[in-house]
MIDRENDO-287346 format. One record per residue (C-alpha): residue in one letter; x, y, z. Coordinates in nm, 3 decimals, always signed. Each point is the difference from the previous one (the first is absolute). Layout:
  r        X        Y        Z
  A        X        Y        Z
...
end
This chain:
  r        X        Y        Z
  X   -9.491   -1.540   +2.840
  X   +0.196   -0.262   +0.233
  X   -0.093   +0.184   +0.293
  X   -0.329   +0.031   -0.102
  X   -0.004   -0.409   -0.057
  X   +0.117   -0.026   +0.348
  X   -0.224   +0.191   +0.146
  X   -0.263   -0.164   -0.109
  X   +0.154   -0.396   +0.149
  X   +0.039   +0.176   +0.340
  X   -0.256   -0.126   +0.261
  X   +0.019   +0.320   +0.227
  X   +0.081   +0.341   -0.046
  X   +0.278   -0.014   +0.213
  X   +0.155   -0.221   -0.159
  X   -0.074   +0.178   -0.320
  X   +0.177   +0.329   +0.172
  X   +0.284   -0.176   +0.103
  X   +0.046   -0.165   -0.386
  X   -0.057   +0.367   -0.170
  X   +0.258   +0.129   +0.210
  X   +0.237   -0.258   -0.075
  X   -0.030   +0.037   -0.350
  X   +0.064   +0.366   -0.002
  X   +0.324   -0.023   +0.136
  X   +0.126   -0.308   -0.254
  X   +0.241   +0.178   -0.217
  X   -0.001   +0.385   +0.086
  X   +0.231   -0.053   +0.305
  X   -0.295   +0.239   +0.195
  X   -0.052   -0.154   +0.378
  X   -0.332   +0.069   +0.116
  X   -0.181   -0.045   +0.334
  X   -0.374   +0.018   -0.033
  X   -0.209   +0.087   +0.291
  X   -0.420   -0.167   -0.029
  X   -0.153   +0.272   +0.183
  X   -0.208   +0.233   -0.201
  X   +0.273   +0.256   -0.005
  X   +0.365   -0.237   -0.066
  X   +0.333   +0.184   -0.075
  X   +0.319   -0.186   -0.231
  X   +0.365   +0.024   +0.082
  X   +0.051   +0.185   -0.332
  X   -0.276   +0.285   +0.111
  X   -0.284   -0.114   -0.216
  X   -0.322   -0.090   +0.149
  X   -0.261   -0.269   -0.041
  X   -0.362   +0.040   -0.108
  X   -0.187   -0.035   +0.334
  X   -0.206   -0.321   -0.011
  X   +0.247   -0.215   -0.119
  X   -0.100   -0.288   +0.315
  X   -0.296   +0.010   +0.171
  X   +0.193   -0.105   +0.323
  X   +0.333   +0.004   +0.150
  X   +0.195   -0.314   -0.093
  X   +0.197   -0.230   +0.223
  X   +0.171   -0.284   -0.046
  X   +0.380   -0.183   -0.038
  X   +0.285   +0.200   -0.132
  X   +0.109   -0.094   -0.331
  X   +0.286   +0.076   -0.268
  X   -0.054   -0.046   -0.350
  X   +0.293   +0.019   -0.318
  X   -0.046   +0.129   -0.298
  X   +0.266   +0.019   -0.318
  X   -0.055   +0.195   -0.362
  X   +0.133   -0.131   -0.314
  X   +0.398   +0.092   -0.008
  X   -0.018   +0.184   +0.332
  X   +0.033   -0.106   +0.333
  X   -0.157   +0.133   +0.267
  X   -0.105   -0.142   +0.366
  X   -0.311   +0.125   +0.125
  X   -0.125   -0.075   +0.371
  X   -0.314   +0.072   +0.074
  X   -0.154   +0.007   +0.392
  X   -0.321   -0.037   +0.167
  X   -0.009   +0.090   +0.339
  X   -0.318   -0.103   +0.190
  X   -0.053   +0.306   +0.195
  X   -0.397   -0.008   +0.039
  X   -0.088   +0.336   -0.191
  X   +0.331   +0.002   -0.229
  X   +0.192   -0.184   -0.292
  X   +0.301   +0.066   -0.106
  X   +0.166   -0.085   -0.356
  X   +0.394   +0.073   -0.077
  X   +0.131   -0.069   -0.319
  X   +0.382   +0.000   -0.043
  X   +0.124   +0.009   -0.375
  X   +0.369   -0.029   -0.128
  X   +0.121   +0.071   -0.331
  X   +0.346   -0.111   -0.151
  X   +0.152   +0.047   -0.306
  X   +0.370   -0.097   -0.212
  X   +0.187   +0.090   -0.337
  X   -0.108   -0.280   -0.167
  X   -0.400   +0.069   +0.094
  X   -0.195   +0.255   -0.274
  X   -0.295   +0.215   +0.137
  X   -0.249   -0.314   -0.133
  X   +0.157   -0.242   +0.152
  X   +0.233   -0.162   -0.249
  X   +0.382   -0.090   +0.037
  X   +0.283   +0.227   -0.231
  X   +0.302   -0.176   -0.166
  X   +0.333   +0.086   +0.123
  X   +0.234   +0.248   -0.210
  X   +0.232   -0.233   -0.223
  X   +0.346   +0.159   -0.221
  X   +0.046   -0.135   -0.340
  X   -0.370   -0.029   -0.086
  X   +0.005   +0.296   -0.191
  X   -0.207   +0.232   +0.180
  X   +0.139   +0.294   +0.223
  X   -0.151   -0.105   +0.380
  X   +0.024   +0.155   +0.336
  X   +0.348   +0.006   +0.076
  X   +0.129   -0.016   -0.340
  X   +0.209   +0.248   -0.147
  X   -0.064   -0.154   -0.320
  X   -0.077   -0.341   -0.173
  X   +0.120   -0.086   -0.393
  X   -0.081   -0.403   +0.074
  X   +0.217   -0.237   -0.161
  X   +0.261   +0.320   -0.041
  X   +0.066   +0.059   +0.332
  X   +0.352   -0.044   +0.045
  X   +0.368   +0.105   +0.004
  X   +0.042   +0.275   -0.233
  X   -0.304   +0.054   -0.045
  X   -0.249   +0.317   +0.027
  X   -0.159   -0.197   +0.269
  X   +0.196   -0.221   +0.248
  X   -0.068   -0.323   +0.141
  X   -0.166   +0.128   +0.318
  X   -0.236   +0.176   -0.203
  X   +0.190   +0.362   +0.088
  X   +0.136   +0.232   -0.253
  X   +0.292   -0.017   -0.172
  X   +0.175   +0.336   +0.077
  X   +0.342   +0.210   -0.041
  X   +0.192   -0.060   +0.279
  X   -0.104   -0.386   +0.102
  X   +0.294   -0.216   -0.091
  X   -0.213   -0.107   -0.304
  X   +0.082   +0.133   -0.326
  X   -0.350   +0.009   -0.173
  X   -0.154   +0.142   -0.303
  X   +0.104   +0.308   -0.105
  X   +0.319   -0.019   +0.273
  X   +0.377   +0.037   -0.120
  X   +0.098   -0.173   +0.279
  X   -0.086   -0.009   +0.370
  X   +0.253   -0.044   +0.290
  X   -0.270   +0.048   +0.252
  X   +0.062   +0.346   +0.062
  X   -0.133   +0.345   -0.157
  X   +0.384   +0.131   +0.108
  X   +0.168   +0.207   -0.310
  X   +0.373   -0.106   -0.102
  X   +0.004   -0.336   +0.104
  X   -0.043   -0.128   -0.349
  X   -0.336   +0.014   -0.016
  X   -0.202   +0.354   +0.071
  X   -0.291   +0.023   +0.202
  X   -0.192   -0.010   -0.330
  X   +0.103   -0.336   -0.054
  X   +0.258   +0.090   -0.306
  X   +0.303   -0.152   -0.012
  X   +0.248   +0.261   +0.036
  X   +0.301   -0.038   -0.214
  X   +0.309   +0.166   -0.145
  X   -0.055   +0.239   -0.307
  X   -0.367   +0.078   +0.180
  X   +0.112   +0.347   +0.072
  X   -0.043   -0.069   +0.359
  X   +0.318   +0.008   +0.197
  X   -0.003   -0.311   +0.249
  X   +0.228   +0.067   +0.280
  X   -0.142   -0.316   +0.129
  X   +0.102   -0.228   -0.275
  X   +0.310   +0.161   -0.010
  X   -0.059   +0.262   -0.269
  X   +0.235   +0.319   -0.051
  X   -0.181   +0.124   -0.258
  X   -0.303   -0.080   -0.254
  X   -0.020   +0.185   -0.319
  X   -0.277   -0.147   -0.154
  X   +0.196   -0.254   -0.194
  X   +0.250   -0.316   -0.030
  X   +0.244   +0.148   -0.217
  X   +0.336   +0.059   +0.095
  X   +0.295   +0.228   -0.093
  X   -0.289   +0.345   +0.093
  X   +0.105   +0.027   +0.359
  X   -0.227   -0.222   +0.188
  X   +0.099   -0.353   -0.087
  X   -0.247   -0.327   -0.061
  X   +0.016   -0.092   +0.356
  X   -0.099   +0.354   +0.116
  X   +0.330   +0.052   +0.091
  X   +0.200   +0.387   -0.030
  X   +0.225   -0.052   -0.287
  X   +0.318   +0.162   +0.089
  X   +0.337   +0.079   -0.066
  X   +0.209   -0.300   +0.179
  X   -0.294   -0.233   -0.023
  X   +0.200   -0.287   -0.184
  X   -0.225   +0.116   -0.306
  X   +0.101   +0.173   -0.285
  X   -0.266   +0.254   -0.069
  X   +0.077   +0.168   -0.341
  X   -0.332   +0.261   +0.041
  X   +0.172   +0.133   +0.297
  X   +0.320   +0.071   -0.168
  X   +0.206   -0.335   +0.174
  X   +0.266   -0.095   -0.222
  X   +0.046   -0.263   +0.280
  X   -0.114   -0.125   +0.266
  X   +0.208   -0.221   +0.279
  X   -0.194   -0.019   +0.269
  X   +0.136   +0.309   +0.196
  X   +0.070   +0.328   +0.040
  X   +0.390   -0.005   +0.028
  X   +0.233   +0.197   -0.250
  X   +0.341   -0.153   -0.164
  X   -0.134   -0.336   -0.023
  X   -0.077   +0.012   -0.410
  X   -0.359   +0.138   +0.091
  X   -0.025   +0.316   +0.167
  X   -0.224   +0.118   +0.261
  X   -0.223   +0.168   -0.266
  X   +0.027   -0.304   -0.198
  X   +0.155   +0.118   -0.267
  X   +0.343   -0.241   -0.145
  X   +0.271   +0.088   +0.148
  X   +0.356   -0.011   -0.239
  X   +0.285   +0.125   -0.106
  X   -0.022   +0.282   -0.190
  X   -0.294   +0.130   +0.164
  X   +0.179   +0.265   +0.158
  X   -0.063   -0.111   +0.335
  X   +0.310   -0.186   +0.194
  X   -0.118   -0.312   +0.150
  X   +0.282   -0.062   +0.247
  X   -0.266   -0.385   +0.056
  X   +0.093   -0.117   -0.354
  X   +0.352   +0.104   -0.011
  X   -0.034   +0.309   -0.156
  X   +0.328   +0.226   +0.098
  X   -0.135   +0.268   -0.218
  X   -0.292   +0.154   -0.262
  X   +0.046   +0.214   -0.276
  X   -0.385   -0.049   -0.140
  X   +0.193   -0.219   -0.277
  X   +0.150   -0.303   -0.065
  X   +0.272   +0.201   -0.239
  X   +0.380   -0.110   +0.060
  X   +0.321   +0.221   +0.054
  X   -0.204   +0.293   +0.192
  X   +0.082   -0.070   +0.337
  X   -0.245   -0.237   +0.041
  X   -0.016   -0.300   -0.165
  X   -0.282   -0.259   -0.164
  X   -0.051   -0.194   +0.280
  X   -0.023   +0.333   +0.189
  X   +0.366   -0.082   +0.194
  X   +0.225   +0.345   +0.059
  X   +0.236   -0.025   -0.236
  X   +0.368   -0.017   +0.088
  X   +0.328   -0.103   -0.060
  X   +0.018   -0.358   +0.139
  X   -0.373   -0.118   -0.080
  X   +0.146   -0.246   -0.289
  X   -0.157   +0.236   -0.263
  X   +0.236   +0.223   -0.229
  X   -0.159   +0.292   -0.012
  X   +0.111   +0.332   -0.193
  X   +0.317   +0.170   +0.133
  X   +0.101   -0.336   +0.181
  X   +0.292   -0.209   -0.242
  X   -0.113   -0.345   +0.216
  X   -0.204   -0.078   +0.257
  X   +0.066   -0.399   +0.156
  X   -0.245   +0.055   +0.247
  X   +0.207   +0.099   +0.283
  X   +0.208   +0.284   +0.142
  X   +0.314   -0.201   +0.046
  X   +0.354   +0.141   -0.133
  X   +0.226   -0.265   -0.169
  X   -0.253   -0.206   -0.182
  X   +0.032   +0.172   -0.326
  X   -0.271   +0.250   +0.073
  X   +0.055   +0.313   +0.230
  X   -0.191   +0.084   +0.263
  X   -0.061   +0.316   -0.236
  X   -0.135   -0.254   -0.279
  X   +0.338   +0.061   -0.192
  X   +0.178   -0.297   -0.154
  X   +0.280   -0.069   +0.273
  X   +0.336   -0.087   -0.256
  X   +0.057   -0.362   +0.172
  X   +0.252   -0.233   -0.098
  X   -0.004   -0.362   +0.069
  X   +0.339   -0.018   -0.006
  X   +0.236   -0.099   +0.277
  X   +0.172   +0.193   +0.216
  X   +0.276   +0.289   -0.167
  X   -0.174   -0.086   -0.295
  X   -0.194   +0.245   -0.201
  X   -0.303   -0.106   -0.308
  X   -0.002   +0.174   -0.298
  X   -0.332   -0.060   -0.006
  X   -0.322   +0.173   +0.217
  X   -0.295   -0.133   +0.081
  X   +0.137   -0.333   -0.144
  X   -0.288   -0.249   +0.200
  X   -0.276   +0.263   -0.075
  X   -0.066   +0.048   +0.401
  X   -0.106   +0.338   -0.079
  X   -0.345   -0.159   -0.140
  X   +0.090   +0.176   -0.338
  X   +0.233   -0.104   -0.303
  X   +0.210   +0.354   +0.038
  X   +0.221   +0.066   -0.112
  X   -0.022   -0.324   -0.208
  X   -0.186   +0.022   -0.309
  X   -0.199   -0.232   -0.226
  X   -0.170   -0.026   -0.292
  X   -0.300   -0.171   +0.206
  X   +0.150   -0.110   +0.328
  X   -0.205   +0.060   +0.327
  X   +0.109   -0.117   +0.353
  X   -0.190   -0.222   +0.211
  X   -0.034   -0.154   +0.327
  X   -0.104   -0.334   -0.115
  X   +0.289   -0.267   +0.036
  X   +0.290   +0.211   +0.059
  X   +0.369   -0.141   +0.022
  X   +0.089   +0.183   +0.342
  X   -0.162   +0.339   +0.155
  X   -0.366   +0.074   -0.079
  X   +0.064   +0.124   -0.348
  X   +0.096   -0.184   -0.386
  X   -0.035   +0.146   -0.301
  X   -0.222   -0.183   -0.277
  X   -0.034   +0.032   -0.401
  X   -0.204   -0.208   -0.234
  X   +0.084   -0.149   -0.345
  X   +0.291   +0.185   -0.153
  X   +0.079   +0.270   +0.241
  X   +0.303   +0.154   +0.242
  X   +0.105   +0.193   +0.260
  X   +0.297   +0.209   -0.031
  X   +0.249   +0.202   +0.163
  X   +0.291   +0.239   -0.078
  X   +0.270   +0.155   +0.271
  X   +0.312   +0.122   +0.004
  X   +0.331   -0.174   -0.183
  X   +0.123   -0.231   +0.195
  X   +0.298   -0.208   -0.070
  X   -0.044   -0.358   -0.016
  X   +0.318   -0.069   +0.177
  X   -0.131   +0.175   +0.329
  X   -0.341   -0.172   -0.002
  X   +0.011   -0.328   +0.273
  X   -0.361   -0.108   -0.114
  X   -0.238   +0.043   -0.287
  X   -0.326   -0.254   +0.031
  X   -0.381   +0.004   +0.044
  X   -0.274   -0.238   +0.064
  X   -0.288   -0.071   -0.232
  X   -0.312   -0.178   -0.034
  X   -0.175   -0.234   -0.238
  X   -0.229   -0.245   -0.132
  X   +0.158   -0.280   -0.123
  X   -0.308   -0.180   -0.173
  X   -0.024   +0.300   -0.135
  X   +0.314   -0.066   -0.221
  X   +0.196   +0.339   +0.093
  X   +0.310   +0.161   -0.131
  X   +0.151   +0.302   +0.129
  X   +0.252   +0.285   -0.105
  X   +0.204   +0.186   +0.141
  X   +0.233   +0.292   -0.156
  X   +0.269   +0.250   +0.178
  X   +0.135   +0.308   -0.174
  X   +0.357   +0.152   +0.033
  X   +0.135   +0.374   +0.045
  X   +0.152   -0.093   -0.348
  X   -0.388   -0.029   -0.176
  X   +0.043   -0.372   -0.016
  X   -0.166   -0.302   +0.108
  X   +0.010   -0.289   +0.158
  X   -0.269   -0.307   +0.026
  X   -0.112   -0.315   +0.116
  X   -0.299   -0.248   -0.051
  X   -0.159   -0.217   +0.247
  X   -0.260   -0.291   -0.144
  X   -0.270   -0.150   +0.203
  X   +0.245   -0.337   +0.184
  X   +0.136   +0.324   +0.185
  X   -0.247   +0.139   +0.057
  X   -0.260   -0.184   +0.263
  X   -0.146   +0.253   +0.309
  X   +0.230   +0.208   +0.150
  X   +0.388   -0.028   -0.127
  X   +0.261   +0.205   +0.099
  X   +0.175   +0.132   -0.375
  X   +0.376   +0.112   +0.081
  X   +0.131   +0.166   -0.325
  X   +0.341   +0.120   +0.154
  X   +0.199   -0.211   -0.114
  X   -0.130   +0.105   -0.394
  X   +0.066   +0.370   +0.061
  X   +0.305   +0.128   -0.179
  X   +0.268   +0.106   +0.251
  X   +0.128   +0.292   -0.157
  X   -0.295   +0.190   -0.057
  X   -0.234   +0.186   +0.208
  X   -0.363   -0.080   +0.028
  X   -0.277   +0.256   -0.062
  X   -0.319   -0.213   -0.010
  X   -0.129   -0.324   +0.067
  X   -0.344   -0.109   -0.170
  X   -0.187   -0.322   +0.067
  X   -0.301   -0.139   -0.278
  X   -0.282   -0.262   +0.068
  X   -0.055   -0.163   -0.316
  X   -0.304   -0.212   -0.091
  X   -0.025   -0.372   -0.068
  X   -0.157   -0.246   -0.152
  X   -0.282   -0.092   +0.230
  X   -0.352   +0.179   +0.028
  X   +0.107   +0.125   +0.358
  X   +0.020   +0.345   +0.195
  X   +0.366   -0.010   -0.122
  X   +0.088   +0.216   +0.353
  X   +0.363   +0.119   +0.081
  X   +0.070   +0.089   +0.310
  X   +0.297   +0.221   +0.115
  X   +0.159   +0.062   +0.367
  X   +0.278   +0.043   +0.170
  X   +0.307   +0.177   -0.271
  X   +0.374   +0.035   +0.169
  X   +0.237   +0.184   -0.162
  X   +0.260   +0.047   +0.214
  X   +0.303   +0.176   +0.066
  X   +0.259   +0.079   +0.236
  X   +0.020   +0.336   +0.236
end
């Protein structure tokens, strides 16, 4: 209808020819040359309906613009003023960017957080786009494997690695998962925390030697190693005496699979032996050593000793109990002991109203050079003391010592009360009690009777 219009304000045909063709090429990007002979050919191949002048045109060259609505295009059209022909090009260029829509219009740009999933978005929660979330801040999924530990996620350490703590599932990978974790150190994994079953709560082989005492493995101790004769042994099982096994480590000379005395081997598993301090059946002493002339034989016989000068001979044996036994003395509840002795290692000892007492051979008075003993008391403890001698005649003879004579260890010398025509047969010493609430202890040690070769 514009063309039409146009037409019809155009003075000449010519000039109506030249407007037509102009308006054909406005906004198809076509170029068209249009020839007014009868017969005229375009540059696209189409052809013009003779008659369209009535006579060849000639005149100025001249260029004319056009531009659409949202495209732009530059169009140059040329007359040529060749006598019998006219030329028309029309040049049209089209251009076109992200933000333009086929009509025309401008697009928004993509924008994260508002919600809506956009070119270039992953995904988009809005205001919940974020660390640890399903949806990260850049508007990119939240996965396994990311360094982010999101929804869903155990843990993340930014790897999908197994036995580095956390599996390529993202779950944390612990002890008493079932999993063994060479990587975090784990010897074994049986499903569970629980110790004493053979796989410890750390995941660690429970063992013999371990340092822990596993009772459901049959440890009956546990000291941290595999060694025997150290009290544990390398099965972990307590290692003593009496156990039939000899453990040279604590001692142990010997193990009769009992802690039973006077069969070789004794309680505290030592061989048993004349010597070892311990009187044992068939021995008469035993002071601990295998030294002759001590009152004790090597043999564990009572040595007769006299402590009695030289060419002098005691009527007595055994008379400062070195033997470690009261024989051939005897008592009525005597013992000997090694507690506070006079001289030697050796005293005898009796409680409340007891004595020791010995017989020998008759002796006459008149050949004996000494007749004393020590003894031992208390005297806060208010002690008295008698002592009584017997004769080859069935006679006796007596003496009584109170408590001012009696204060620690005093030396009693009762020859000078012996009868000189008589001969001794027995000498017999009593502790009597006194008056105070005390032990009321006698101690005896060290008896000469003496007489000459």
């Amino acid at each position: 209808m514009a063309a039409m219009k146009t037409l019809a304000r155009c003075a000449t045909p010519a000039l109506a020819a030249i407007t037509l063709l102009s308006l054909s090429a406005c906004g198809d990007a076509v170029a068209t040359t249009d020839t007014l002979e009868p017969s005229s050919t375009t540059t696209d191949g189409s052809t013009t309906e003779p008659g369209t002048t009535d006579a060849p045109t000639t005149g100025v060259p001249t260029t004319t613009s056009d531009t659409d609505d949202g495209t732009a295009s530059d169009g140059d059209s040329t007359t040529t003023g060749d006598p019998s022909t006219s030329t028309t090009t029309t040049t049209s260029t089209a251009t076109t960017d992200d933000s333009t829509t086929t009509d025309g219009s401008t697009a928004p740009a993509s924008e994260c957080g508002n919600g809506l999933v956009e070119d270039g978005e992953e995904c988009d929660d809005g205001g919940d786009n974020g660390p640890s979330q399903a949806c990260l801040a850049g508007c990119v999924l939240n996965v396994c494997g990311d360094g982010d530990q999101g929804p869903g996620e155990g843990c993340d350490d930014g790897n999908t690695a197994d036995r580095d703590g956390c599996s390529a599932a993202c779950v944390s990978e612990l002890c008493g998962d079932g999993v063994v974790q060479a990587g975090l150190g784990e010897q074994c994994d049986d499903g569970n925390t629980d110790a004493d079953d053979g796989c410890s709560a750390a995941c660690v082989l429970e063992s013999c030697g371990d340092g822990v005492l596993t009772m459901e493995l049959g440890e009956q101790c546990d000291d941290g190693n595999t060694a025997a004769e150290d009290g544990c042994s390398d099965t972990c099982a307590i290692e003593a005496c009496g156990d039939g096994v000899t453990q040279a480590g604590l001692g142990e000379t010997c193990d009769d699979g009992n802690t039973d005395a006077d069969d070789g081997c004794g309680p505290t598993c030592q061989v048993e032996a004349c010597g070892d301090g311990v009187v044992q059946a068939g021995e008469d002493c035993d002071d601990g050593n295998d030294v002759s002339g001590d009152g004790c034989s090597p043999t564990c016989e009572v040595e007769v000793l006299s402590l009695c000068g030289p060419g002098q001979v005691s009527l007595l044996v055994n008379e400062g109990f070195e033997s470690g036994a009261l024989a051939p003395w005897t008592t009525n509840g005597g013992v000997v002991v090694t507690m506070n002795p006079h001289d030697g290692v050796w005293a005898a000892e009796a409680s409340d109203n007891w004595h020791v007492q010995q017989t020998f051979a008759a002796t006459p008075v008149a050949q004996l050079v000494s007749a004393d003993f020590w003894t031992w008391h208390d005297a806060a403890d208010n002690p008295a003391m008698y002592v009584e001698w017997g004769y080859a005649d069935n006679t006796v003879g007596s003496t009584f010592y109170s408590n001012q004579q009696l204060d620690g260890w005093v030396l009693h010398d009762i020859l000078p009360l012996l009868d000189g025509s008589k001969s001794l047969t027995r000498l017999q010493v009593w502790g009597y009690t006194g008056g105070q609430p005390l032990p009321d202890i006698t101690r005896f040690d060290s008896f000469r009777l003496c007489r000459d070769l």
